[in-house]
C-alpha positions as CSV (number, residue, x, y, z in Angstrom):
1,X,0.0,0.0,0.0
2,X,1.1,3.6,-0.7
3,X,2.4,5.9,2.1
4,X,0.3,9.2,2.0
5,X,-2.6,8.1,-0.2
6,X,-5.3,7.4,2.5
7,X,-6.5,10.1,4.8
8,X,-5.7,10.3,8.6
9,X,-8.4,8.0,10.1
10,X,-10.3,8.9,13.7
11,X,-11.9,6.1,15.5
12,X,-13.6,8.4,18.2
13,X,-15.4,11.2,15.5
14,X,-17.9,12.8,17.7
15,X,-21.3,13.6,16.3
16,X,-23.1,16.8,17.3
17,X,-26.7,17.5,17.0
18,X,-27.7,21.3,17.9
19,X,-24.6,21.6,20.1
20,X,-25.0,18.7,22.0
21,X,-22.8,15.2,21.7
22,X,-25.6,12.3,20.3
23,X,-22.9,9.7,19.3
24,X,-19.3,8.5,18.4
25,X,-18.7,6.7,14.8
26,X,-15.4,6.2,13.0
27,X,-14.5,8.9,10.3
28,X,-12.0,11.0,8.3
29,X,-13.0,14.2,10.3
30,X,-12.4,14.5,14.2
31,X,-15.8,15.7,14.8
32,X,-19.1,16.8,12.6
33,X,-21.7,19.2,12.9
34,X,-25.1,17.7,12.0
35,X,-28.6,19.2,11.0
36,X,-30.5,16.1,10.7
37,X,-29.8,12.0,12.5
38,X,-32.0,9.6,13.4
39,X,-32.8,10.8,16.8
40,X,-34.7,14.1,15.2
41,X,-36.2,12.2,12.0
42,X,-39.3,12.5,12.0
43,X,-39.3,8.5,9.6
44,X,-37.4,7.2,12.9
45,X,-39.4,8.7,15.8
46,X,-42.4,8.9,14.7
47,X,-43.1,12.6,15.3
48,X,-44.2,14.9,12.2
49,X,-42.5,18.5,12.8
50,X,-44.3,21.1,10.6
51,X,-40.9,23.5,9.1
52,X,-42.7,26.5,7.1
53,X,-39.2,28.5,6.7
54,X,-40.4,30.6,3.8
55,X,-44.2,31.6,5.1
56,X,-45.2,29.7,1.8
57,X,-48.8,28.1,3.5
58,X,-49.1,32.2,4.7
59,X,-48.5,33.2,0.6
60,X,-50.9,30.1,-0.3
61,X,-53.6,31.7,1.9
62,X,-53.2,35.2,0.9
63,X,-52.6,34.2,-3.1
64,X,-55.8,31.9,-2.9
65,X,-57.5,33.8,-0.6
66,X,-58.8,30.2,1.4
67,X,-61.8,29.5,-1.2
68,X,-59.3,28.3,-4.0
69,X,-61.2,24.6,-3.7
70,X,-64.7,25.5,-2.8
71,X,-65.3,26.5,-6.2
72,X,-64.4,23.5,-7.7
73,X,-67.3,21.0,-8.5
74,X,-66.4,16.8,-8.9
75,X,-67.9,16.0,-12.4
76,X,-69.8,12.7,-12.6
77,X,-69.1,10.1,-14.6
78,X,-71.8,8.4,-16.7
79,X,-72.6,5.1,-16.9
């Protein structure tokens, strides 16, 4: 094997979540700075966290004015 080709390997990389230390994994990096892991996925614990960063339900409302879909009438199929 070449000298100098792989990167420096850290068995103890620690993982932070919002500051705080959630676990230790093997890595090329001595620690990392996460947004999302399994502990805060909503897929793994089964809590649904709403994000609306951009106010885009607030532009929906406003743009649609909240009637958008009473207007609209189901058509019915003949037989």
């Amino acid at each position: 094997m070449k000298q100098d080709t792989h990167p420096k390997y850290y068995p103890e990389c620690k993982v932070f979540h919002n500051g705080e230390l959630v676990m230790t994994v093997g890595a090329t990096v001595p620690e990392m700075h996460v947004e999302v892991w399994s502990g805060s996925h909503p897929f793994f614990t089964g809590k649904q966290a709403f994000v609306d960063a951009a106010g885009r339900v607030e532009k929906f409302q406003r743009k649609f004015g909240g009637d958008y879909f009473k207007g609209k009438k189901k058509k019915k199929k003949k037989a």
